[in-house]
C-alpha positions in Angstrom: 7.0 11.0 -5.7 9.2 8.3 -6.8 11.2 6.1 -5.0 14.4 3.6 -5.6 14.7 0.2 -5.8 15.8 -0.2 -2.3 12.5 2.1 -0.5 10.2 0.5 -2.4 11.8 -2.9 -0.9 11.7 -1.3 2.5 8.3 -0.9 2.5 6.7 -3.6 1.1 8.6 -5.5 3.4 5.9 -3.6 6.2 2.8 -4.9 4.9 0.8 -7.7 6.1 2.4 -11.2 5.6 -0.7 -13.7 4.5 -0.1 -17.4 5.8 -0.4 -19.5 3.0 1.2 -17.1 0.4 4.4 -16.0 -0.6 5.7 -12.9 1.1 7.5 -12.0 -1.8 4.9 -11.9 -3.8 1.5 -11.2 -2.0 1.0 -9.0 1.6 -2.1 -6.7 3.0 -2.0 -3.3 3.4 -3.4 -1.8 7.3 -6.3 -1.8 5.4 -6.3 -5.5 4.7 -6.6 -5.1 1.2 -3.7 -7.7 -0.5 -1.4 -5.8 -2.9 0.5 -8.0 -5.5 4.5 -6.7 -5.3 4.6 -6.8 -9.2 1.9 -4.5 -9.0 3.3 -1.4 -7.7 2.2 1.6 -8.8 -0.7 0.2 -11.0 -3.8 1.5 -11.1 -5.4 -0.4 -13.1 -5.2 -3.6 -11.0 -7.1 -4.4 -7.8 -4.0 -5.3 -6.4 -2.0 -2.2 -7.3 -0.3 -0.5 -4.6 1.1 2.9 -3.6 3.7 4.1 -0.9 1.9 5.8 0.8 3.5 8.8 3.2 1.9 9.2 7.1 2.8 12.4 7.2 3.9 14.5 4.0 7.8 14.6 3.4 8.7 18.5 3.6 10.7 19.6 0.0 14.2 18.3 0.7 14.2 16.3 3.6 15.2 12.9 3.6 13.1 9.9 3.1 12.3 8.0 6.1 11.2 4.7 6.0 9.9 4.9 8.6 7.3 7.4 7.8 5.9 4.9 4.6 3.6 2.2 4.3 2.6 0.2 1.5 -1.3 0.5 0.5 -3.3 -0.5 -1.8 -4.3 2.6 -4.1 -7.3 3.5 -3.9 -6.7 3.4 -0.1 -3.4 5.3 -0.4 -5.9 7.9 -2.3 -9.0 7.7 0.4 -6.0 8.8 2.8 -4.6 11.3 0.3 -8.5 13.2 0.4 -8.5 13.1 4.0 -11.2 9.7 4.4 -10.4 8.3 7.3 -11.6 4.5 6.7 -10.6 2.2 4.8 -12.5 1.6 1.0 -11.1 -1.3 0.3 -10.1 -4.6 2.2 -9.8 -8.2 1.4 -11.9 -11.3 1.5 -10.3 -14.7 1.2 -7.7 -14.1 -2.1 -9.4 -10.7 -3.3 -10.6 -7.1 -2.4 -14.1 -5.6 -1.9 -14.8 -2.1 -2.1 -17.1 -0.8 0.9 -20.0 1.6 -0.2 -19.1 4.7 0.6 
């Protein structure tokens, strides 16, 4: 699923703000992992996130906002598999994967 300029915005806005660091730039998921907002959609980063959707949006409905959440991705994929928990989180400026 992709998403405009304005959702992805929306969302981001949601996570976690971190004292200390730039909201702009740096927030936690639920999970308490820190996502980077220049890191969206990027997999390849610890700090990549996903919007991730609470309940799946049915073919041709609107987008709610209200219904997304920004989360780190290999959260946003624990979710997608049906994990309940959290596999990553943070730790001072970084993430740590639990052992699952």
């Amino acid at each position: 699923m992709s998403y405009d300029e304005g959702t992805i915005k929306k969302v981001w806005e949601k996570g976690g703000i971190i004292p200390g660091y730039d909201p702009e730039a740096w927030r936690q998921d639920e999970c308490g992992a820190w996502i980077g907002r220049r890191f969206y959609g990027n997999k390849d980063s610890q700090y990549g996130w996903e919007i991730f959707a609470a309940e799946p949006r049915v073919q041709g409905s609107e987008v709610e906002t209200s219904n997304l959440h920004p989360m780190q991705w290999e959260n946003s994929k624990a979710r997608k598999l049906g994990r309940s928990k959290c596999v990553v989180t943070g730790a001072e400026a970084r993430n740590i994967r639990f052992l699952v």
